[in-house]
C-alpha angles and dihedrals in degrees: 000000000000128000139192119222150188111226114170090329098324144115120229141173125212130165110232122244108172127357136193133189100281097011143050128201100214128180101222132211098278096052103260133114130246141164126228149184116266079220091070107054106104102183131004124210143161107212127044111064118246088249099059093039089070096043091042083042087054094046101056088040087065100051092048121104118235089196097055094038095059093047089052105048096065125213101292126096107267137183128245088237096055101043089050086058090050093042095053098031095233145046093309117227113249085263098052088051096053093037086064095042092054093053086048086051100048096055113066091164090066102041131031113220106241098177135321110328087353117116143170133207111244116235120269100245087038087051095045089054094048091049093045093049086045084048094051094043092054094044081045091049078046093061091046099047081045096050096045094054086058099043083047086061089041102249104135113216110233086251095063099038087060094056098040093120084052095044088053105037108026109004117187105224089203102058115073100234091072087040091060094050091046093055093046087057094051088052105043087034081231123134113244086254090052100037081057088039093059078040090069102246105090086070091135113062089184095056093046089062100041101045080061096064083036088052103048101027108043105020094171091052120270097269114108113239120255094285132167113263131242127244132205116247107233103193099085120115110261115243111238094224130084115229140193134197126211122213154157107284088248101044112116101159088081095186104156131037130164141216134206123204123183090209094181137328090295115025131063121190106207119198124208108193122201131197102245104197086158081080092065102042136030133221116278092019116119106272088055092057086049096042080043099055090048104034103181142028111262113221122198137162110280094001141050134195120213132220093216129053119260100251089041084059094052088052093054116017107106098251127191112267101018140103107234129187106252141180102229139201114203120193133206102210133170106226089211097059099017086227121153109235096182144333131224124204117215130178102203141107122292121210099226108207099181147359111221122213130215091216086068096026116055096076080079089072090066096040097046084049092051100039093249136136127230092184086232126159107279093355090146091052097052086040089056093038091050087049088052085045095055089050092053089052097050096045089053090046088220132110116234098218130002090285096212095039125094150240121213124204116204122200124183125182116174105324111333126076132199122197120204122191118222118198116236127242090021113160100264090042096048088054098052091044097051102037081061092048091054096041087047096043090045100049087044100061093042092062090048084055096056084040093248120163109251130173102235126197097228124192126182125147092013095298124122114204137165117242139177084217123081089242114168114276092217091185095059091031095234131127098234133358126192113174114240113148101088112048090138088063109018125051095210096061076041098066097033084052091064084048089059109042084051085052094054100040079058084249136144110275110247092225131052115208093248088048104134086215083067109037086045089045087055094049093045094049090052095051099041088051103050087050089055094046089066092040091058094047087049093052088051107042074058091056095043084054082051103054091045087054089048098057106041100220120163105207131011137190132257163165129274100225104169129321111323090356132110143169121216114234113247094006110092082218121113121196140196107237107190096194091053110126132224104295129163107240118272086039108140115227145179121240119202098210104228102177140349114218108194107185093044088047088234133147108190103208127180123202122260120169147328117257123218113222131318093291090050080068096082115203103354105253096173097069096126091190092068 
């Protein structure tokens, strides 16, 4: 005897070699034993096999139709088995049975399934909606598949076109548009930029890049709304130094200068400024919800976007020939020793006389390195300063930055980039950096003092963290660190700078420790930078790509990193060479450029040669500043 059964939604056939009351051993169609459930057999015959039953079964099913069926088979539950009597007019064969059964079975929209083999018509008004949703969602699979032939040969539909900036940078799997962009991949083997690109609407590499920061980073556009200005408070004492700042040329956020004094023989008083834009604004006005949805300034090749609004930046920022309201550090220091005897805090308004710029300063790092002199403005006061630097490194046994690395300016100005490398821990660097560590460090740990809340920059095992409690900083060698120095470009010095200036007017403190304004500011902050921080990587391996294509250079040198890893010299850009041999790391080598790919941010070197040593280089092709 053979059966049909039902076994996890589908339909089997078996012929029957033992059975018990609630069980059959049964031998099925493939050969094997098994043992089922008498509860799931469904219809017994004897001819014919198991085999043709099913192929006989398949057939019927297909020439029934699912219309009629449902019309004939009434409201009330039924069985498989009676409708198939009524449906044939007579004792239906085994295949007819389970013909019936099957298109039952295949049309889940007509007849709801009630038990094994037991089905019900579904009402009329519940059917049609089904049929017309099925109806929608083909003609819908139809526009996909349609879609994704065009955009196979290349020919973008309008629909698609329009959302191209939501395809590339957040696609909604479920909306067809990106469907049909994600099949057309999977038939051309493109990526969605390259597959518009060869459409004919990713014609600007740069803007692809850049809309994605746009995209993620400043969804309602990157102009402030319409807000009230600042203004900056005038009845604060004025300082009776004169201060100047030094900073990059393009640099308009001036948050930090610095003063010099020679008090007596033996005694300097050093003053670190500080913008204080936490005079002008409180916490929870205006200005704050929009510092706060930004929180930080963004900085990327060619273009910047600021924290602040514009006219807010002009108000603070310390400007050459005004007098700004500042948080200031002074410092009692012997100029012997260069050893600080004691340090006062003011809140009051600073005279700026200049703002110095890298691009005709930094030939002051050489000279201070050799003992000359340039005869530049305020030349003594940077050369005392960088001495006073170098003492407050070596007593924190710590260096301030990677002294041997390098920092790389890009500037960009229409199409064409150049990149300049900047040592390191050169001498005006090394001042700046560490005149910030100490008044960090310092205001840090007076607020931890007076029990203020305070958002601290922590490190231990490696690891830098953020942090509302004063914890040890072990890369800069200091007990406690809360960054301070740029509230005109960073939230977070924004917020502990209203910490501070309530501290110092003997007021209450806006934020607890445990104020969920902070705590969240602290999270977002963390999150936001670190997002930044790839963006702008992003922006300036393009721009590396960029200058390779520029200037037309066949080969460069570079830097043996691990296996077939390098690192181009001068080019923050490091690339995978699979023909790289086996070369211990530091080894210089020459890259034949093979090909520059824009859109997938890729350079495809091949290894050339090794390089000897720095004079085996030649003539330094490689100088990307030229």
């Amino acid at each position: 005897m053979n059966l049909l059964y039902e076994e996890d939604g589908e339909f089997k056939v078996g012929a029957v070699i033992s059975q018990a009351p609630a069980s059959l051993q049964i031998e099925t169609a493939h050969g094997r034993r098994a043992k089922i459930k008498a509860s799931s057999v469904l219809l017994t015959f004897e001819r014919p096999s198991g085999g043709e039953l099913l192929a006989e079964a398949k057939r019927i099913a297909a020439e029934i139709d699912t219309d009629f069926l449902w019309q004939c088979c009434g409201s009330a539950e039924f069985a498989f088995a009676d409708l198939s009597r009524e449906y044939v007019g007579r004792a239906p064969t085994p295949a007819e049975a389970a013909g019936v059964l099957f298109r039952l079975h295949s049309a889940p929209m007509h007849f709801y399934r009630r038990g094994r083999g037991r089905y019900q018509a579904a009402p009329e008004a519940t059917l049609r909606l089904a049929l017309a949703s099925a109806e929608k969602k083909h003609r819908l699979q139809e526009q996909i598949a349609g879609w994704a032939e065009q955009l196979a040969r290349f020919e973008c539909p309008a629909g698609i076109a329009a959302q191209r900036d939501t395809l590339l940078y957040a696609p909604d799997r479920g909306k067809p548009e990106a469907r049909a962009l994600e099949q057309a991949c999977r038939n051309t083997g493109l990526s969605a930029p390259r597959l518009f690109e060869r459409c004919g609407l990713l014609g600007d590499s740069h803007a692809f890049h850049l809309n994605r920061f746009l995209h993620e980073m400043f969804p309602r556009g990157t102009a402030f709304p319409a807000h009230a200005g600042a203004s900056a408070p005038a009845d604060h004492p004025l300082s009776e130094v004169t201060a100047f700042s030094l900073d990059d040329e393009d640099t308009t956020e001036i948050d930090d200068a610095f003063s010099l004094t020679r008090v007596a023989p033996d005694e300097w008083r050093i003053g670190i400024h500080i913008a204080a834009p936490a005079l002008g604004f409180a916490p929870g006005s205006p200005l704050d919800e929009l510092a706060r949805e930004r929180l930080a300034t963004a900085y990327l090749p060619g273009c910047k976007y600021t924290m602040l609004p514009e006219d807010v930046v002009e108000t603070f920022s310390l400007d050459h020939g005004s007098q700004q309201p500042a948080i200031s550090l002074y410092l009692t220091v012997s100029p012997g020793e260069l050893t600080v005897r004691g340090h006062q805090s003011r809140i009051e308004r600073v005279a700026i006389a200049a703002n110095l710029r890298h691009a005709s300063y930094d030939r002051l790092n050489e000279a201070f390195e050799r003992g000359e002199t340039a005869g530049l403005p305020f030349e003594d006061e940077l050369r005392e300063l960088w001495r006073f630097a170098c003492a407050l490194e070596k007593r924190r046994g710590k260096p301030s930055v990677a002294a041997g690395n390098a920092d790389y300016v890009f500037r960009v100005e229409g199409e064409r980039v150049s990149i300049e490398m900047r040592r390191r821990g050169a001498p005006l660097d090394k001042l700046v950096s560490e005149l910030m560590i100490l008044a960090n460090g310092t205001w840090g740990e007076w607020l931890a003092e007076r029990d203020v809340a305070a958002i601290y920059r922590a490190q231990s095992s490696g690891k830098v963290r953020l942090s509302v409690h004063p914890e040890p900083h072990e890369g800069l060698g200091v007990a406690c660190y809360a960054w301070m120095s740029s509230p005109l470009r960073r939230y977070v010095d924004l917020v502990n700078q209203w910490q501070l200036v309530a501290a110092l007017a003997g007021q209450r403190a806006p934020f607890a420790r445990n104020s969920e304004r902070l705590l969240g500011a602290m999270r977002a902050f963390e999150l936001t930078a670190a997002r930044l921080d790839e963006h702008q990587r992003t922006l300036e391996s393009y721009w590396c790509l960029r200058w390779i294509e520029q200037e037309g250079r066949p080969d460069l040198s570079a830097v043996v990193m691990r296996e077939n890893l390098a690192r181009f010299e001068r080019l923050p850009l490091v690339v995978r060479v699979p023909s790289l041999p086996e070369l211990a790391p530091g080894t210089r080598v020459r890259l034949e450029i093979e090909s520059v790919d824009l859109i997938e941010r890729q350079v495809s070197c091949r290894y050339r040669e090794t390089l000897a040593d720095a004079r085996a280089a030649g003539d330094g092709a490689e100088q990307p500043g030229a």
